[in-house]
Wavefront OBJ file of the C-alpha trace (Angstrom):
o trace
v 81.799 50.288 92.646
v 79.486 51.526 90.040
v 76.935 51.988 92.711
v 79.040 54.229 94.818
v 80.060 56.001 91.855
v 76.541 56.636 90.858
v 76.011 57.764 94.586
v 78.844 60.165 94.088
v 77.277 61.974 91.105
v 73.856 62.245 92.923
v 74.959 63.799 95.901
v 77.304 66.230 93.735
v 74.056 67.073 91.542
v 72.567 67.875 94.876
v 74.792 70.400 96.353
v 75.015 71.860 92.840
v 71.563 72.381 91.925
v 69.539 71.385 94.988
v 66.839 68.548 95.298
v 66.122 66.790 91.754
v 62.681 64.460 91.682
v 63.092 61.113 91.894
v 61.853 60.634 88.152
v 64.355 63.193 86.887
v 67.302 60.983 88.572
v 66.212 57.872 86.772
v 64.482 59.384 83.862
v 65.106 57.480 80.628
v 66.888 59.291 77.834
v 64.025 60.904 75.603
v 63.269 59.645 72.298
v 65.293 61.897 69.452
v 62.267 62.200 66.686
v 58.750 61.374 68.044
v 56.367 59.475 66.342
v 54.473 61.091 63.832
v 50.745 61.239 63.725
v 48.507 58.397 62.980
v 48.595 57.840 58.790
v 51.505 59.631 58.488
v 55.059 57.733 57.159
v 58.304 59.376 56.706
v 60.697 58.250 54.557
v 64.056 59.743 53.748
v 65.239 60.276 50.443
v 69.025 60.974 49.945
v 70.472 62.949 47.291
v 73.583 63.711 45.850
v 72.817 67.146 46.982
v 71.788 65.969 50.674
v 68.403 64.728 52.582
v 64.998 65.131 51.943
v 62.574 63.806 54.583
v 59.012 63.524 53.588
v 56.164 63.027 55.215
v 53.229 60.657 53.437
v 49.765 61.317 54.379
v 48.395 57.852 53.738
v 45.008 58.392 55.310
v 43.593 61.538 52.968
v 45.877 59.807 50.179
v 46.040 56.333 50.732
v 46.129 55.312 46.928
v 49.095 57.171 45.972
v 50.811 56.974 49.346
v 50.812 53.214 48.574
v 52.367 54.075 45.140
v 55.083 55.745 46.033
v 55.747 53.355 48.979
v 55.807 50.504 46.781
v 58.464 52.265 44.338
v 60.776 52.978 47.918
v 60.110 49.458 49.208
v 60.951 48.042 46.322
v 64.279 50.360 46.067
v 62.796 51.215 42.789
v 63.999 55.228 43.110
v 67.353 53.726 44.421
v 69.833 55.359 41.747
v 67.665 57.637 39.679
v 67.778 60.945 39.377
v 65.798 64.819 39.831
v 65.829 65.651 36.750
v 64.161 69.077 36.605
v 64.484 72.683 38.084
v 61.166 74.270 37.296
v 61.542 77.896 38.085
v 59.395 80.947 38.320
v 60.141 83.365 35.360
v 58.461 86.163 38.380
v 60.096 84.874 41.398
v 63.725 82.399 40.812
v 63.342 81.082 43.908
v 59.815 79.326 43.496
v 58.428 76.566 41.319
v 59.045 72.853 41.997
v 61.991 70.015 41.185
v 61.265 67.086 39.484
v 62.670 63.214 39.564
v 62.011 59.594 39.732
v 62.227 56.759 37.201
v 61.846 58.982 34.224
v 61.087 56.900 31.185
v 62.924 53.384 32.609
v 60.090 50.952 31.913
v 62.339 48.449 33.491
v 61.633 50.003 36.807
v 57.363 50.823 36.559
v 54.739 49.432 38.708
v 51.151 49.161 37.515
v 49.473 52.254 37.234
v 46.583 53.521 39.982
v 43.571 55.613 40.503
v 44.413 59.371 40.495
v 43.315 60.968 43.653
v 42.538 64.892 43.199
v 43.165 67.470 45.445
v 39.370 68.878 46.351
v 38.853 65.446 47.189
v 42.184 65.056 49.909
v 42.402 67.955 50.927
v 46.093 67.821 50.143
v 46.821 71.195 48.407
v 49.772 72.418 46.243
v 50.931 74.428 49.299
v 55.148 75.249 49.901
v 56.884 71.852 50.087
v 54.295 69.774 48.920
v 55.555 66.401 47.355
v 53.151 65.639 44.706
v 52.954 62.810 41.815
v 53.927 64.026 37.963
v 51.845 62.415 35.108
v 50.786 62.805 31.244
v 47.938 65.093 29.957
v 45.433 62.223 31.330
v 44.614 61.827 34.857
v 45.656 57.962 35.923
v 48.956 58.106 34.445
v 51.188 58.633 36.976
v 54.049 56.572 38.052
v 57.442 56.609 39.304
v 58.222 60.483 38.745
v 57.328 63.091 41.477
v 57.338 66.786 42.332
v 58.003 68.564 44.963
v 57.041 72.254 45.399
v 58.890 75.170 46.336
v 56.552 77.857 47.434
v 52.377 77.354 46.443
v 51.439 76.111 43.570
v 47.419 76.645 43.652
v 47.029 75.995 39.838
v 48.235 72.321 40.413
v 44.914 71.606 42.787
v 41.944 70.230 41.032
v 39.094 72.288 40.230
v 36.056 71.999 37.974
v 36.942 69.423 34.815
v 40.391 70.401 35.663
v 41.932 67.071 37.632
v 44.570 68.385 38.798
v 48.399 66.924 40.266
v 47.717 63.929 42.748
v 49.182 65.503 46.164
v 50.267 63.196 48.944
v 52.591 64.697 51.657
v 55.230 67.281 52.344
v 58.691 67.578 53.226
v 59.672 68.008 56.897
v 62.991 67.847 56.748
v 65.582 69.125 54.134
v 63.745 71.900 52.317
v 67.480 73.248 52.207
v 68.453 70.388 50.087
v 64.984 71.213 47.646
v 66.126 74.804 47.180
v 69.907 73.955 46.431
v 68.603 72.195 43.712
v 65.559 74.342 42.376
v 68.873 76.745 41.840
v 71.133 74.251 40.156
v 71.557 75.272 35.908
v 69.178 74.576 33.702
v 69.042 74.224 30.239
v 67.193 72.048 26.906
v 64.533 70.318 27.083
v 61.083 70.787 29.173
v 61.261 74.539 27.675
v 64.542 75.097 29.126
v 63.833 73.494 32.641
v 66.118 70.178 32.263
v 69.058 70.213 35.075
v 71.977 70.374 32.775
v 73.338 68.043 35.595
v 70.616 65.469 36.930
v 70.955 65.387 40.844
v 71.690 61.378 41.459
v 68.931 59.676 44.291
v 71.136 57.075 46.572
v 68.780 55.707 47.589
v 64.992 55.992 49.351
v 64.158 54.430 52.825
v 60.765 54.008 55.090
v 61.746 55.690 58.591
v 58.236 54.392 59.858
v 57.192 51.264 60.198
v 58.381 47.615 58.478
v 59.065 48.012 54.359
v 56.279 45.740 52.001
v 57.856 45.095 48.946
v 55.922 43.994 46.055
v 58.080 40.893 45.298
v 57.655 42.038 41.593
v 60.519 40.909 39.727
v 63.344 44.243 39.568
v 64.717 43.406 36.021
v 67.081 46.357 36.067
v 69.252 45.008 39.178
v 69.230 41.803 36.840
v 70.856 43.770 33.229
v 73.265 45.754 36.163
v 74.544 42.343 37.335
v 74.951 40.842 33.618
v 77.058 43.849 33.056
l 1 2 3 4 5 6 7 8 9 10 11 12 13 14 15 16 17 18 19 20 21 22 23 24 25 26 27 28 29 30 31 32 33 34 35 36 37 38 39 40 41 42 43 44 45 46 47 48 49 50 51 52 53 54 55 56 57 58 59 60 61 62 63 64 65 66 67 68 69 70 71 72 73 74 75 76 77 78 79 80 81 82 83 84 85 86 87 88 89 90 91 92 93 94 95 96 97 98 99 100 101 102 103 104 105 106 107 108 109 110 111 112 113 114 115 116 117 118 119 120 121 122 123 124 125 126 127 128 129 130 131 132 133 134 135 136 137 138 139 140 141 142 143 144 145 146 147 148 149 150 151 152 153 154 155 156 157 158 159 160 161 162 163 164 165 166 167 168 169 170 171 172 173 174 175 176 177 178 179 180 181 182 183 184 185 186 187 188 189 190 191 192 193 194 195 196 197 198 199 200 201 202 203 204 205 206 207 208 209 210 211 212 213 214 215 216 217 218 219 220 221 222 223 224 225
């Protein structure tokens, strides 16, 4: 029966539109999202205020790629926050948000080799997603920023090392502006989200998640509590 049926719907396509190619008739549904190009993984981070896909270049920034990685693989950015609206004073709807771990030492992974921007190629560029650090170069972590509009004066140049870029968004920018606009207020000269945005969570869409089978001691206070 489902033979004839499938018969049926041929031979009505055919009177209907004319002759279809064989291939067309048993074509296979195409894929939704292709792959993305070689050293390039996506993962989707989803905030209170919706998702953000990003897109890691792990071949001109393999070091920090492998950073941030570790802190999604890990579900290390799974319930923190963005924590900062970093407007232009020229243009409001430019400058960059802020987030990760903050200051929760329960949740950092050892620290890594800060790649600069003249040396990736990654520049500060409109939706860049870059790593936030002290005044010394190496002392990133578990924060990031991600830009909203160029940001040239983040690159590196001369002694200056600049911000370790390492992908961009590719999905979601709506969700990055929604929050560059949110109120702002205290510290950070005023650039604080009076209301931190909440992360749900952060998950590889490309290829299988490596842990670092580090112990996560702040899924070990939540439980004594």
């Amino acid at each position: 029966m489902r033979f004839i049926r499938f018969i049926a719907l041929a031979l009505a396509a055919l009177l209907v539109t004319g002759p279809l190619p064989l291939q067309s008739v048993f074509a296979k549904p195409a894929n939704k999202a292709p792959r993305p190009a070689a050293g390039i993984v996506r993962v989707r981070m989803l905030t209170a205020e919706g998702p953000i896909i990003l897109a890691l270049d792990t071949r001109r920034a393999p070091v920090t790629s492998a950073n941030f990685l570790a802190y999604v693989d890990d579900g290390r950015f799974d319930g923190a926050v963005i924590y900062r609206s970093a407007r232009s004073r020229n243009a409001q709807q430019y400058g960059f948000i802020q987030g990760g771990i903050r200051t929760d030492a329960r949740r950092i992974l050892p620290p890594f080799k800060h790649e600069r921007t003249d040396q990736t190629g990654i520049k500060h560029l409109d939706g860049t997603i870059s790593m936030a650090r002290r005044t010394e170069p190496g002392s990133a972590g578990g924060n990031f920023f991600i830009t909203v509009g160029a940001l040239p004066s983040f690159d590196a140049k001369g002694d200056f090392p600049g911000y370790a870029a390492f992908g961009r968004v590719v999905g979601g920018m709506d969700t990055v502006k929604r929050i560059l606009a949110r109120a702002t207020g205290g510290g950070m000269r005023g650039q604080m989200l009076l209301k931190s945005v909440p992360v749900v969570n952060a998950r590889r869409l490309d290829g299988p998640a490596r842990p670092t089978g580090l112990v996560k001691p702040w899924l070990i206070d939540r439980k004594k509590k």
